[in-house]
PDB file of N, CA, C and O in Angstrom:
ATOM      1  N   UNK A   1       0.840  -1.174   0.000  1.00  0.00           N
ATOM      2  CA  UNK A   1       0.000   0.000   0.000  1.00  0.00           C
ATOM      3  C   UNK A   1       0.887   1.240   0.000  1.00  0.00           C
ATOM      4  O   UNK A   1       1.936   1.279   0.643  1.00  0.00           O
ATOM      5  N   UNK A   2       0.425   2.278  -0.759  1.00  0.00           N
ATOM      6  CA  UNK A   2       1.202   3.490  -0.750  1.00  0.00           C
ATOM      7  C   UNK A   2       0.751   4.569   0.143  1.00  0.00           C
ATOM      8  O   UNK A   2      -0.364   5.081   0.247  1.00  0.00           O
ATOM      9  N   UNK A   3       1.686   4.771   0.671  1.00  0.00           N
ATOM     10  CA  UNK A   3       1.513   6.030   2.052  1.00  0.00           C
ATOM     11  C   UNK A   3       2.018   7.295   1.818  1.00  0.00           C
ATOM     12  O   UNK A   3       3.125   7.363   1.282  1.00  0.00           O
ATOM     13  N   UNK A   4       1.437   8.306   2.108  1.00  0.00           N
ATOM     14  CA  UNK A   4       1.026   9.519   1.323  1.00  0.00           C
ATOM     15  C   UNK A   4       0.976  10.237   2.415  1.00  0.00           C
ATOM     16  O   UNK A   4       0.020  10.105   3.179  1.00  0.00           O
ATOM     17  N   UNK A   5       2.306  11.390   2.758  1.00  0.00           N
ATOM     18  CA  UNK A   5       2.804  11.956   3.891  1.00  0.00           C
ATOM     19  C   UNK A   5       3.435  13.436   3.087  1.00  0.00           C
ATOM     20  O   UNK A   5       4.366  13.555   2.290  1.00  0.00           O
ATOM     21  N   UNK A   6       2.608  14.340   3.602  1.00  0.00           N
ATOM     22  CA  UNK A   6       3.020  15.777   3.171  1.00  0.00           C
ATOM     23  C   UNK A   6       3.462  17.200   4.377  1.00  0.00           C
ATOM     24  O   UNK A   6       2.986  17.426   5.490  1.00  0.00           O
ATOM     25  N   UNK A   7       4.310  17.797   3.768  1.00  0.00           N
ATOM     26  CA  UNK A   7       4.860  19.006   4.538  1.00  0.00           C
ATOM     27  C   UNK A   7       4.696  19.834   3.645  1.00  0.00           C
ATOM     28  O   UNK A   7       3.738  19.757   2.876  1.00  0.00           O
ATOM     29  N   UNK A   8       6.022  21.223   3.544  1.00  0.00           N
ATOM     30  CA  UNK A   8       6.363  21.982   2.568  1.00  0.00           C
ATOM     31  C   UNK A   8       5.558  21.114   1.095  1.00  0.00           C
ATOM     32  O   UNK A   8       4.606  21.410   0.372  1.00  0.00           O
ATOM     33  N   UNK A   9       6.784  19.610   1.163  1.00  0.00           N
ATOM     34  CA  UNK A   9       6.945  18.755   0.070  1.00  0.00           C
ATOM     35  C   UNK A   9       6.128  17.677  -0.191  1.00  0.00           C
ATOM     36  O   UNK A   9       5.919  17.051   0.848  1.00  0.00           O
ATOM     37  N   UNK A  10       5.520  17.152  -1.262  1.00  0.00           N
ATOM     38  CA  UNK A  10       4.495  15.731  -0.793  1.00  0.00           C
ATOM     39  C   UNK A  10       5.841  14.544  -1.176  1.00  0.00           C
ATOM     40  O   UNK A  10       6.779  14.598  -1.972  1.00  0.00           O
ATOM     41  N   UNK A  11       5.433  13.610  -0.283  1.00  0.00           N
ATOM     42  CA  UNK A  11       6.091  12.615  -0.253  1.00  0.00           C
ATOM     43  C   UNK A  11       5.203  11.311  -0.367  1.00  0.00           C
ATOM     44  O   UNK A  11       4.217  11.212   0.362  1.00  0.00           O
ATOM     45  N   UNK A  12       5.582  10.134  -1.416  1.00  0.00           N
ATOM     46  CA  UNK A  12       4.624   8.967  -1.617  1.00  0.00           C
ATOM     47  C   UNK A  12       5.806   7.933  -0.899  1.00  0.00           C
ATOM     48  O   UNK A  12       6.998   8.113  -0.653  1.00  0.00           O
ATOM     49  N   UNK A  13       5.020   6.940  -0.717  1.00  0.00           N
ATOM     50  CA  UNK A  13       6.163   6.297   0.075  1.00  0.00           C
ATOM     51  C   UNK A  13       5.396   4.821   0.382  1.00  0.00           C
ATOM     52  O   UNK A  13       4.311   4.725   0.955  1.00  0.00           O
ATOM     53  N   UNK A  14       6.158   3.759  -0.097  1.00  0.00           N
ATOM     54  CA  UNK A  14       6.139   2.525   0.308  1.00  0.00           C
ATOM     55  C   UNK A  14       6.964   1.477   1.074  1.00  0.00           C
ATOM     56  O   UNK A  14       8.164   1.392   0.817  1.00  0.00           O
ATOM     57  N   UNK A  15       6.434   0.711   1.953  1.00  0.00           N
ATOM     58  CA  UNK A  15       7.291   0.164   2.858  1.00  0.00           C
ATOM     59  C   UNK A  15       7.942  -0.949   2.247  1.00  0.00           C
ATOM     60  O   UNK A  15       7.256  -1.310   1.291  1.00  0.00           O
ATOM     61  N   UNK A  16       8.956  -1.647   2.375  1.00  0.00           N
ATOM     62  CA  UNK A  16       9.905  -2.714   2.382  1.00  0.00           C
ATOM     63  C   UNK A  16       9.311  -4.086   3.195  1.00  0.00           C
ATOM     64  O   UNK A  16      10.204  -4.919   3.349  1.00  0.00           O
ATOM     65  N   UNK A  17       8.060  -4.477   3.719  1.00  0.00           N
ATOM     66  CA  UNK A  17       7.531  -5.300   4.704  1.00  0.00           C
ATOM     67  C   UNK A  17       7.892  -6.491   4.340  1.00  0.00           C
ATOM     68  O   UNK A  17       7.335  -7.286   5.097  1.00  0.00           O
ATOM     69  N   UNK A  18       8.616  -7.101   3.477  1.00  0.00           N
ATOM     70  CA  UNK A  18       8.417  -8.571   3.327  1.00  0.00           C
ATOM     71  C   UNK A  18       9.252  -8.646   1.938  1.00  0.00           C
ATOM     72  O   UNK A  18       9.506  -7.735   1.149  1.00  0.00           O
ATOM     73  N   UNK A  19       9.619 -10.104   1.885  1.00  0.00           N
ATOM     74  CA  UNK A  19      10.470 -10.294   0.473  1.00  0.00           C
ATOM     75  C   UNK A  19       9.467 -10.873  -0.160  1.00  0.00           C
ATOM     76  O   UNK A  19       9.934 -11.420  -1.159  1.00  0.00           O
ATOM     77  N   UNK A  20       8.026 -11.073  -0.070  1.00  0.00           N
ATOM     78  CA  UNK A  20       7.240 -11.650  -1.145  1.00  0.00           C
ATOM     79  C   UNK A  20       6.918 -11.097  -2.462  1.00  0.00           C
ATOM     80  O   UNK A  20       6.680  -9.892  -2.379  1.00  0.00           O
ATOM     81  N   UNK A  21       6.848 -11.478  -3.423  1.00  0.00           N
ATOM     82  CA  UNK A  21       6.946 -11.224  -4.678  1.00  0.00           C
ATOM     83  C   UNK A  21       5.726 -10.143  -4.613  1.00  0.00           C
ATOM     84  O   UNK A  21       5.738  -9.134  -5.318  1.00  0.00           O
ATOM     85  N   UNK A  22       4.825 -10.404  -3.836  1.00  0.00           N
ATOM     86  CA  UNK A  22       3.327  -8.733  -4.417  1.00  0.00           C
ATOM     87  C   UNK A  22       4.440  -7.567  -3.831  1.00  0.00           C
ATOM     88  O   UNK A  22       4.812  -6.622  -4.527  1.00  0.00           O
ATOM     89  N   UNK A  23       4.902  -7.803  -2.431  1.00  0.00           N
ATOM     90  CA  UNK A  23       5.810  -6.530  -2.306  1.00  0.00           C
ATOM     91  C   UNK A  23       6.867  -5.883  -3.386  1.00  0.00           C
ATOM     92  O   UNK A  23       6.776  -4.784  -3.933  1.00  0.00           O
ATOM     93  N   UNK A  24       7.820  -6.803  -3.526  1.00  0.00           N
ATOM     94  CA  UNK A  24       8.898  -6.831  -4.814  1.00  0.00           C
ATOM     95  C   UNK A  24       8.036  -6.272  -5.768  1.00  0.00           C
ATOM     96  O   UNK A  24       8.714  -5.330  -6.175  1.00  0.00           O
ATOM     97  N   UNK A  25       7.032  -6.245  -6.357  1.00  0.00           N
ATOM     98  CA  UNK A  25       7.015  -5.706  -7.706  1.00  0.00           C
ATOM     99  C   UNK A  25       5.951  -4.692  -7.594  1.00  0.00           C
ATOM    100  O   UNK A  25       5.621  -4.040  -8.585  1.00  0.00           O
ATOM    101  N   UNK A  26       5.113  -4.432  -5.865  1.00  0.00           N
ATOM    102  CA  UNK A  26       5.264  -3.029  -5.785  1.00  0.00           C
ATOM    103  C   UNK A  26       5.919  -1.784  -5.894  1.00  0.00           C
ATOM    104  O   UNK A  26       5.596  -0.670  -6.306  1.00  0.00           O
ATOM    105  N   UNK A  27       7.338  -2.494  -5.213  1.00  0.00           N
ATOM    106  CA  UNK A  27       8.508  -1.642  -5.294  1.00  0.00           C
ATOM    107  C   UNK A  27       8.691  -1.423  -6.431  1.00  0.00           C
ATOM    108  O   UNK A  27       8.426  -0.247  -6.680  1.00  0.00           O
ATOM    109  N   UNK A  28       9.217  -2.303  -7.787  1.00  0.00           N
ATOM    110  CA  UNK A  28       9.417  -2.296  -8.895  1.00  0.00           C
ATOM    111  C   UNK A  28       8.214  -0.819  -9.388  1.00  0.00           C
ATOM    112  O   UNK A  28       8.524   0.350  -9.615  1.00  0.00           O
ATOM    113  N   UNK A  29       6.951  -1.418  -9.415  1.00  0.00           N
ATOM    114  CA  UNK A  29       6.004  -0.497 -10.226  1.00  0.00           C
ATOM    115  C   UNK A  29       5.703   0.677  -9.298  1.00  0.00           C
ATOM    116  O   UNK A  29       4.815   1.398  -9.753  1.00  0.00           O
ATOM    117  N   UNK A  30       6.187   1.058  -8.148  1.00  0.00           N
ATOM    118  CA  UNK A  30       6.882   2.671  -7.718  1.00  0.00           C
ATOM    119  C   UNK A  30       7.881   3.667  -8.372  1.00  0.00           C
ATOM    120  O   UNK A  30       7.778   4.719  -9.003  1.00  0.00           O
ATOM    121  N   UNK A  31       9.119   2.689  -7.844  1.00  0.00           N
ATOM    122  CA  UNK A  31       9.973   3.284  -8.294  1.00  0.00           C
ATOM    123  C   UNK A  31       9.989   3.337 -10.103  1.00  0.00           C
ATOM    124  O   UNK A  31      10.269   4.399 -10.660  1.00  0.00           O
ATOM    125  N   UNK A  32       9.744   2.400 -10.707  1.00  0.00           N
ATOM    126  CA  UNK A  32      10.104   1.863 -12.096  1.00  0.00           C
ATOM    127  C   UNK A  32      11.242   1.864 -12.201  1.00  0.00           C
ATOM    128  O   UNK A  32      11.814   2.671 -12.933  1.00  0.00           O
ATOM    129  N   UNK A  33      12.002   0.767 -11.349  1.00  0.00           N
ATOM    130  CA  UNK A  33      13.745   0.517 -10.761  1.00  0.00           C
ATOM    131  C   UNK A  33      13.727  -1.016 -10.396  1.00  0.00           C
ATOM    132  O   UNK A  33      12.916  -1.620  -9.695  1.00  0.00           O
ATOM    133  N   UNK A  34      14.923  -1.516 -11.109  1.00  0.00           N
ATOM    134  CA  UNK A  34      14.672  -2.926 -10.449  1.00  0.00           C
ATOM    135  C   UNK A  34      14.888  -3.072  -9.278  1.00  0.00           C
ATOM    136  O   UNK A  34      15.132  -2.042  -8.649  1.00  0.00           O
ATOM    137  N   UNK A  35      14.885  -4.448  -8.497  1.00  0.00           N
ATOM    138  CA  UNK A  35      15.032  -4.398  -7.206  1.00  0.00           C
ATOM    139  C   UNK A  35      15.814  -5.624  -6.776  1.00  0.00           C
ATOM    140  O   UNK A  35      15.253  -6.634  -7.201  1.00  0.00           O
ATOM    141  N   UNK A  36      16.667  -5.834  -6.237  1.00  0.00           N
ATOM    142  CA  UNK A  36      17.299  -7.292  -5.990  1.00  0.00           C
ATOM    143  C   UNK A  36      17.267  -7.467  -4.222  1.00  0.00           C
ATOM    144  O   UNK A  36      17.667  -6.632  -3.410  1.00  0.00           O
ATOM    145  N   UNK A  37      16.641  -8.868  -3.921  1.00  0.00           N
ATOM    146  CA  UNK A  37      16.617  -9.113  -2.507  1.00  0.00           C
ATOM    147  C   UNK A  37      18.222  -9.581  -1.844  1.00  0.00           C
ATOM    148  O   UNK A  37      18.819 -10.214  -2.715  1.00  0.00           O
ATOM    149  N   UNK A  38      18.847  -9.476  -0.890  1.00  0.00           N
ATOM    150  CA  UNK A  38      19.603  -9.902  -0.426  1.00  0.00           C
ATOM    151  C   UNK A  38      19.772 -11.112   0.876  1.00  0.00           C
ATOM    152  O   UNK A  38      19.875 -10.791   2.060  1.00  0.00           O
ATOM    153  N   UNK A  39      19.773 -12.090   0.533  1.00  0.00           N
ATOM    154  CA  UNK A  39      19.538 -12.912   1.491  1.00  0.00           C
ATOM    155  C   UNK A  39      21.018 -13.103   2.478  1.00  0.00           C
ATOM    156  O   UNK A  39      22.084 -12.944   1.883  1.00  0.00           O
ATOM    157  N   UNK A  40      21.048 -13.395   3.763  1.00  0.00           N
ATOM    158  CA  UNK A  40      22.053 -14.465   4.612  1.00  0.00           C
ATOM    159  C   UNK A  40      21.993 -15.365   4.206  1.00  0.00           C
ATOM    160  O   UNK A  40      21.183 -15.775   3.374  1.00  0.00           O
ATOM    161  N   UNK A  41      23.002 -15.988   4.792  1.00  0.00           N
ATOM    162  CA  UNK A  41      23.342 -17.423   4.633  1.00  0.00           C
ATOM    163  C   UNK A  41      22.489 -18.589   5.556  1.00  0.00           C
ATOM    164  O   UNK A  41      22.747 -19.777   5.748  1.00  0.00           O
ATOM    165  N   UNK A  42      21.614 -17.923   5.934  1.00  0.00           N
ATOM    166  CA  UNK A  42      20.699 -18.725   6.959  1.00  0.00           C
ATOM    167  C   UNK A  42      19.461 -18.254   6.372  1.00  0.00           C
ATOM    168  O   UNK A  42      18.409 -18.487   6.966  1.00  0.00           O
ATOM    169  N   UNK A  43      19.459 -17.694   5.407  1.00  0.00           N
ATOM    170  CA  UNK A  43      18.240 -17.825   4.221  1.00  0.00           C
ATOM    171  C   UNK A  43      17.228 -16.431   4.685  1.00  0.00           C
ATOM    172  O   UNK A  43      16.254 -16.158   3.983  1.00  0.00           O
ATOM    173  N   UNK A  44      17.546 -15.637   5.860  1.00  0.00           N
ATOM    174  CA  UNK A  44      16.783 -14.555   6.357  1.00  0.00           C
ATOM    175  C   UNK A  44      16.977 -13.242   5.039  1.00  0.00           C
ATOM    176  O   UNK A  44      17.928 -13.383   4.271  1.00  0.00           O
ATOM    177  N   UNK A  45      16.248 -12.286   4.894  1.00  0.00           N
ATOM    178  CA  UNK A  45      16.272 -10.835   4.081  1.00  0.00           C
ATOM    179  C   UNK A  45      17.426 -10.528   4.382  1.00  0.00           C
ATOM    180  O   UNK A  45      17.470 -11.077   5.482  1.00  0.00           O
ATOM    181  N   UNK A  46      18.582  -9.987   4.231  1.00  0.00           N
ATOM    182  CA  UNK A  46      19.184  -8.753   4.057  1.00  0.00           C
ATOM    183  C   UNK A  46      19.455  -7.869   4.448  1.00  0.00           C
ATOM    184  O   UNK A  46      20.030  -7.370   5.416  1.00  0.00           O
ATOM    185  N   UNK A  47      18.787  -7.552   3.237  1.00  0.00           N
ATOM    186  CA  UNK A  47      18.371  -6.083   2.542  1.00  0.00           C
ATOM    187  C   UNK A  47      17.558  -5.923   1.246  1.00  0.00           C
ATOM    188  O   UNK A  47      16.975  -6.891   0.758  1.00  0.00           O
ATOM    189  N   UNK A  48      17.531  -5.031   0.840  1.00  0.00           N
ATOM    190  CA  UNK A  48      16.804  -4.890  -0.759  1.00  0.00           C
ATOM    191  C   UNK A  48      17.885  -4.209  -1.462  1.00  0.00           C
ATOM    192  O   UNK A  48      18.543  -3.546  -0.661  1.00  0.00           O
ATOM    193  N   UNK A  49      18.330  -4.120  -2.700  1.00  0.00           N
ATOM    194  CA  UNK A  49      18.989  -3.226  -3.146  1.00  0.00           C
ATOM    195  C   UNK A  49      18.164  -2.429  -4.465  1.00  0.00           C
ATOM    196  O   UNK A  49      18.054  -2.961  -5.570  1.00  0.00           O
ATOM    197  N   UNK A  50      17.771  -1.457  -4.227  1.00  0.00           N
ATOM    198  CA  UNK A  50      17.116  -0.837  -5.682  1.00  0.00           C
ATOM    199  C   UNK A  50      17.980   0.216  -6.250  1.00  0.00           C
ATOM    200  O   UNK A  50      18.364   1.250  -5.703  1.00  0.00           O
ATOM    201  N   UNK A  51      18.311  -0.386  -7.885  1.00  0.00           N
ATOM    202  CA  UNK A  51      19.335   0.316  -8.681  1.00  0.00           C
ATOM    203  C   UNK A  51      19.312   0.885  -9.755  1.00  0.00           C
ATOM    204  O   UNK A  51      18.578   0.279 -10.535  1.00  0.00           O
ATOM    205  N   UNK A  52      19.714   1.671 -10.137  1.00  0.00           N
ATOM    206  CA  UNK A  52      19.555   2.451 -11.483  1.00  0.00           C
ATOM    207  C   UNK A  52      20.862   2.532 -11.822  1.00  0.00           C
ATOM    208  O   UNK A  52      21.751   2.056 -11.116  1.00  0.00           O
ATOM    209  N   UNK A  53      21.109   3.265 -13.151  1.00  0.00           N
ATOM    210  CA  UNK A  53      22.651   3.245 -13.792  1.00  0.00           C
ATOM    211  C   UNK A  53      23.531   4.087 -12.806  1.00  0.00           C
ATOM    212  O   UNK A  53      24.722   3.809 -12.673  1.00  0.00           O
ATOM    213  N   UNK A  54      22.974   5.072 -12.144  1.00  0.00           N
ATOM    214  CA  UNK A  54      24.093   5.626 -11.454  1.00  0.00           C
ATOM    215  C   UNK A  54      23.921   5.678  -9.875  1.00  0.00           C
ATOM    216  O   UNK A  54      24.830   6.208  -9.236  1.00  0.00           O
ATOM    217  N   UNK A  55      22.919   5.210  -9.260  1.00  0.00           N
ATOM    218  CA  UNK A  55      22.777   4.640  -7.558  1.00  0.00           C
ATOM    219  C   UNK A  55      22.414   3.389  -7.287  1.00  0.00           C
ATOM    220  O   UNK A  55      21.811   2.551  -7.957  1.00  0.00           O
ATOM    221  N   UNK A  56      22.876   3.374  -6.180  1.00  0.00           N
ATOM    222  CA  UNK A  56      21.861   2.450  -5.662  1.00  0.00           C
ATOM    223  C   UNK A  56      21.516   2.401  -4.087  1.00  0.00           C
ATOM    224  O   UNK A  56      22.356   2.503  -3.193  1.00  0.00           O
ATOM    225  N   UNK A  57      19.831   2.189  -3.873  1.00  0.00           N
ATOM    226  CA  UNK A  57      19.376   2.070  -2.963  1.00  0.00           C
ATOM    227  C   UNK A  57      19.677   1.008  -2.214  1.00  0.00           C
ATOM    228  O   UNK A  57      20.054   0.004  -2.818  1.00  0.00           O
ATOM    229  N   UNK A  58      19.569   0.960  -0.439  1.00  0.00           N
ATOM    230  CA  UNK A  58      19.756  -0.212   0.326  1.00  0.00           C
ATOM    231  C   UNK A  58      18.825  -0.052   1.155  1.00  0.00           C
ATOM    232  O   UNK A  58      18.851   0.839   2.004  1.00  0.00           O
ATOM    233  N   UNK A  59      17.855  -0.909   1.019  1.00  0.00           N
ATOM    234  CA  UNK A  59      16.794  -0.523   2.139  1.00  0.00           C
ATOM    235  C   UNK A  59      16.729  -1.843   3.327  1.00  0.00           C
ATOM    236  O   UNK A  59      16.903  -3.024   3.028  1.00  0.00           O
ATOM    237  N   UNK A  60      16.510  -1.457   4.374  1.00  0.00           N
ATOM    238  CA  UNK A  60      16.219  -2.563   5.077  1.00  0.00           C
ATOM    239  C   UNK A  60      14.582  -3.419   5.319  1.00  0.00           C
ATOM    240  O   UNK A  60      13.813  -2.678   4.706  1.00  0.00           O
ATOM    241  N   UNK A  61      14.007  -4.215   5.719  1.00  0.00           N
ATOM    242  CA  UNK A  61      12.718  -4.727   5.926  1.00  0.00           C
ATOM    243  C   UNK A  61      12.652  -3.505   7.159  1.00  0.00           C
ATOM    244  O   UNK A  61      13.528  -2.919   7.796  1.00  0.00           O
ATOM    245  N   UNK A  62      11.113  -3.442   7.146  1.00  0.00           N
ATOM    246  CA  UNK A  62      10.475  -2.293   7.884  1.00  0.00           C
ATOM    247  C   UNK A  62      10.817  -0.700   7.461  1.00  0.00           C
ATOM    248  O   UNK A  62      10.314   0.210   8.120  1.00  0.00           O
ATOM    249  N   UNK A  63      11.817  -0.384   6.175  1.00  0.00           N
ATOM    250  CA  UNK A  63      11.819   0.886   5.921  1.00  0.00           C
ATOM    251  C   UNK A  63      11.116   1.094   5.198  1.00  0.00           C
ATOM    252  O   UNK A  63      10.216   0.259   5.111  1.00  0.00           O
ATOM    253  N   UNK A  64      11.065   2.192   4.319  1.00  0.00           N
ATOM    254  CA  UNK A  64      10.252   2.801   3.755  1.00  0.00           C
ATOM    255  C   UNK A  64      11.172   3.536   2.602  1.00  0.00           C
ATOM    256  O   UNK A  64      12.104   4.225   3.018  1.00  0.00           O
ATOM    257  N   UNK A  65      10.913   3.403   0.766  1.00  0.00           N
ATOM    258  CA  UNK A  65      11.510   3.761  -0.104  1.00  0.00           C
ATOM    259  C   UNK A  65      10.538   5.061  -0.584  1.00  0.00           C
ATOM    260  O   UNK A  65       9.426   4.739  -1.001  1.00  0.00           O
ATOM    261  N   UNK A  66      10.843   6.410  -0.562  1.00  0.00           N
ATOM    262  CA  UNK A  66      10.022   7.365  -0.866  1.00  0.00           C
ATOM    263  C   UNK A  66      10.217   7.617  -2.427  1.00  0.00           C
ATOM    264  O   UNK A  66      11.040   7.066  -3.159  1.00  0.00           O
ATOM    265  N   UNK A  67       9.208   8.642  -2.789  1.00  0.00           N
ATOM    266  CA  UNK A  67       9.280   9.347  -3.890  1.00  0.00           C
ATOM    267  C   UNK A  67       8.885  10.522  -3.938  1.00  0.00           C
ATOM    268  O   UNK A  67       7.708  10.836  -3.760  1.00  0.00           O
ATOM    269  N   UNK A  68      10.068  11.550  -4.251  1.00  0.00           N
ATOM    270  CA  UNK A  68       9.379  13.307  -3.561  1.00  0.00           C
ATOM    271  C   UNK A  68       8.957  13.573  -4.935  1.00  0.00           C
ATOM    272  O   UNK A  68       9.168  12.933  -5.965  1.00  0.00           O
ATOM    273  N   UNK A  69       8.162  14.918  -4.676  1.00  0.00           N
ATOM    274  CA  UNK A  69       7.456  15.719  -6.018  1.00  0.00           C
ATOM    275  C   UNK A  69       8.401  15.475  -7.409  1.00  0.00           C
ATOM    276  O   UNK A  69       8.072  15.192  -8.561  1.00  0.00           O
ATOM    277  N   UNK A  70       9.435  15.660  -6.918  1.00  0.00           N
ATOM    278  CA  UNK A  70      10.398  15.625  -8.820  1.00  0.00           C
ATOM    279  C   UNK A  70      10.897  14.293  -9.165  1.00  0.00           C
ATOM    280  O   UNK A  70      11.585  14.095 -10.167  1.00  0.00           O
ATOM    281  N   UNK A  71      10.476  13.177  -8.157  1.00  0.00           N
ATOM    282  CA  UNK A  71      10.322  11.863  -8.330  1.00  0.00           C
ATOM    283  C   UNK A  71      11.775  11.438  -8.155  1.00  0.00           C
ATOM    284  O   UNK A  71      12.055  10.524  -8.930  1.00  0.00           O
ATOM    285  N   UNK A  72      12.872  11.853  -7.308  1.00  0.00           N
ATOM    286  CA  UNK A  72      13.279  11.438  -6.559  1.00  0.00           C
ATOM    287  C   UNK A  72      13.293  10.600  -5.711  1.00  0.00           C
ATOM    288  O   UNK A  72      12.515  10.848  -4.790  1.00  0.00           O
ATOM    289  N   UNK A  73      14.011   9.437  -5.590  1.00  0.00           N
ATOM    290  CA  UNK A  73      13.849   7.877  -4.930  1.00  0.00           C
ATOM    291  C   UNK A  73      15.054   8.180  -3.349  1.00  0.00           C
ATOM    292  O   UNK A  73      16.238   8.515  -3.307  1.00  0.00           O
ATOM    293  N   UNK A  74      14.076   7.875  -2.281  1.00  0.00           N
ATOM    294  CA  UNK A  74      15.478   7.821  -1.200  1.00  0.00           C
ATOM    295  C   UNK A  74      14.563   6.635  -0.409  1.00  0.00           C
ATOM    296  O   UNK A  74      13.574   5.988  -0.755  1.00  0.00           O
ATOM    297  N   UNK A  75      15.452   6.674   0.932  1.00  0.00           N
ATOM    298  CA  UNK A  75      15.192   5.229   1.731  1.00  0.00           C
ATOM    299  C   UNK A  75      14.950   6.226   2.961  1.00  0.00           C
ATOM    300  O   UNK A  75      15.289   7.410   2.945  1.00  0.00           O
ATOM    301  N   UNK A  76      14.261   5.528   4.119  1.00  0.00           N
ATOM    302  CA  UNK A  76      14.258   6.444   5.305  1.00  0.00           C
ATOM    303  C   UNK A  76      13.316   5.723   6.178  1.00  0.00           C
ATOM    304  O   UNK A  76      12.442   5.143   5.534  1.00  0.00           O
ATOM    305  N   UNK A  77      13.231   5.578   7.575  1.00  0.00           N
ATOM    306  CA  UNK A  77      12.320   5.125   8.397  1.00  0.00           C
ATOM    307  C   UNK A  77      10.918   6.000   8.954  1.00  0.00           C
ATOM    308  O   UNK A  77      10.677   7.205   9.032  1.00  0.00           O
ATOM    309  N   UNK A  78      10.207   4.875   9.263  1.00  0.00           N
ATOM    310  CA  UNK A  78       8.652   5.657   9.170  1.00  0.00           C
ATOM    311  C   UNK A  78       8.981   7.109  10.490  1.00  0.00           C
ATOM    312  O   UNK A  78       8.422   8.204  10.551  1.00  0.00           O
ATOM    313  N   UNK A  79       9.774   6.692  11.139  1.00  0.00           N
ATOM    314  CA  UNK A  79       9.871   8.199  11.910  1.00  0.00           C
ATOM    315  C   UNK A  79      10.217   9.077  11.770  1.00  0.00           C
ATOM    316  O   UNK A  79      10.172   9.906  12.678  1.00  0.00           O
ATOM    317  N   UNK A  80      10.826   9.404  10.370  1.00  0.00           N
ATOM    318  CA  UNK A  80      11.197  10.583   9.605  1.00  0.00           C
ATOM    319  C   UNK A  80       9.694  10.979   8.871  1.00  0.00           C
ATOM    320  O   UNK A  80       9.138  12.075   8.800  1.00  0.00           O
ATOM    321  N   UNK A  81       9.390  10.022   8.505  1.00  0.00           N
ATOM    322  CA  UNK A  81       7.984  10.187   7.657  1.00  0.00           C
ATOM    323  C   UNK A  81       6.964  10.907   8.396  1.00  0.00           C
ATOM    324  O   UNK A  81       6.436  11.935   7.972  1.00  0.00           O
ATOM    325  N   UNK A  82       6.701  10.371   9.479  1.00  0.00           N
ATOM    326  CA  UNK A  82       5.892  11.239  10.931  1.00  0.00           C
ATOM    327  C   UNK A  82       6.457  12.358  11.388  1.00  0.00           C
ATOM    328  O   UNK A  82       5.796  13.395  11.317  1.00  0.00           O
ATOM    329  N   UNK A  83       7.574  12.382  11.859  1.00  0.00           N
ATOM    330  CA  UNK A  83       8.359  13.645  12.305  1.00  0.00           C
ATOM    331  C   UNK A  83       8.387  14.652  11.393  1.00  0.00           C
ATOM    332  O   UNK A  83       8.130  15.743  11.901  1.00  0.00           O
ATOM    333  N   UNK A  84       8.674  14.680   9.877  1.00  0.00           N
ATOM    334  CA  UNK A  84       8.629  15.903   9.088  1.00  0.00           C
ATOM    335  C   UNK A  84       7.157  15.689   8.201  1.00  0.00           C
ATOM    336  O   UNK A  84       7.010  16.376   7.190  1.00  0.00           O
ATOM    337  N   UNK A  85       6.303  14.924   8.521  1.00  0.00           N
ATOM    338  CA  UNK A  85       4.890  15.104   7.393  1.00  0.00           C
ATOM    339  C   UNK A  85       4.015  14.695   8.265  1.00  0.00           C
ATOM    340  O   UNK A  85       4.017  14.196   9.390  1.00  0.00           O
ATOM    341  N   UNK A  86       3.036  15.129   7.234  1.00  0.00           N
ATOM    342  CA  UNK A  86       1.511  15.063   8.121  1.00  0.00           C
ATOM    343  C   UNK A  86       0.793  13.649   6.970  1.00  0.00           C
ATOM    344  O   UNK A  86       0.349  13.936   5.858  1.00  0.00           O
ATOM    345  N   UNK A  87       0.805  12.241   7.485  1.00  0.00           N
ATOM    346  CA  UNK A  87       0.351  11.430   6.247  1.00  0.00           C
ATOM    347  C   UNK A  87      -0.961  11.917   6.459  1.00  0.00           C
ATOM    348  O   UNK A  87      -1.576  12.301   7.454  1.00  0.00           O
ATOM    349  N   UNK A  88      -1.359  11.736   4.633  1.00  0.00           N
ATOM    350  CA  UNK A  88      -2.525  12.070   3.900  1.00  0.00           C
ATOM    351  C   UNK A  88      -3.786  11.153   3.324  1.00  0.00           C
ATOM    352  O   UNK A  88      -3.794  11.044   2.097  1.00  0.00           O
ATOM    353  N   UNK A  89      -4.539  10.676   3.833  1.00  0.00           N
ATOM    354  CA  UNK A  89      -5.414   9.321   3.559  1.00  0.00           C
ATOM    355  C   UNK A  89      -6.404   9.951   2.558  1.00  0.00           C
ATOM    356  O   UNK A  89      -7.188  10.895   2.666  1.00  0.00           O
ATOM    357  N   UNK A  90      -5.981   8.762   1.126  1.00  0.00           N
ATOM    358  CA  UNK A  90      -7.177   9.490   0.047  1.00  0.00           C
ATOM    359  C   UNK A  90      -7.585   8.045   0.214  1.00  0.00           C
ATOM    360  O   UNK A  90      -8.586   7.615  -0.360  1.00  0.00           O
TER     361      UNK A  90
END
């Protein structure tokens, strides 16, 4: 689900909750960025890595990958999201 948190700036923003494939290709059809899971060696998540030709994202499970007004991609935890925005329920 996409979460919709505004200040000055609007910010869209989806969480990282799970390595299951409906999540994964939420992320994918957000960002329009691929996404690669990172597993341990004891088969647990990671991380996520979402990449484009010249970054790349590292998100952890339970963060949150935003997208600001000029569609800018960053990573950040939901207490930044609360602390600088007011989320917006349409």
């Amino acid at each position: 689900m996409i979460r919709i948190f505004k200040s000055k700036e609007r910010l869209e923003a989806v969480a990282f909750s799970d390595s299951t494939k409906d999540i994964i290709q939420a992320i994918i059809a957000f960002t329009g960025l691929s996404v690669t899971v990172e597993y341990a060696t004891d088969g647990t998540v990671r991380a996520g890595l979402i990449k484009n030709v010249s970054s790349v994202h590292i998100v952890n499970l339970g963060q949150f990958i935003y997208k600001d007004s000029e569609g800018n991609i960053g990573v950040c935890d939901l207490d930044y999201l609360r602390d600088g925005f007011e989320e917006i329920t349409e």
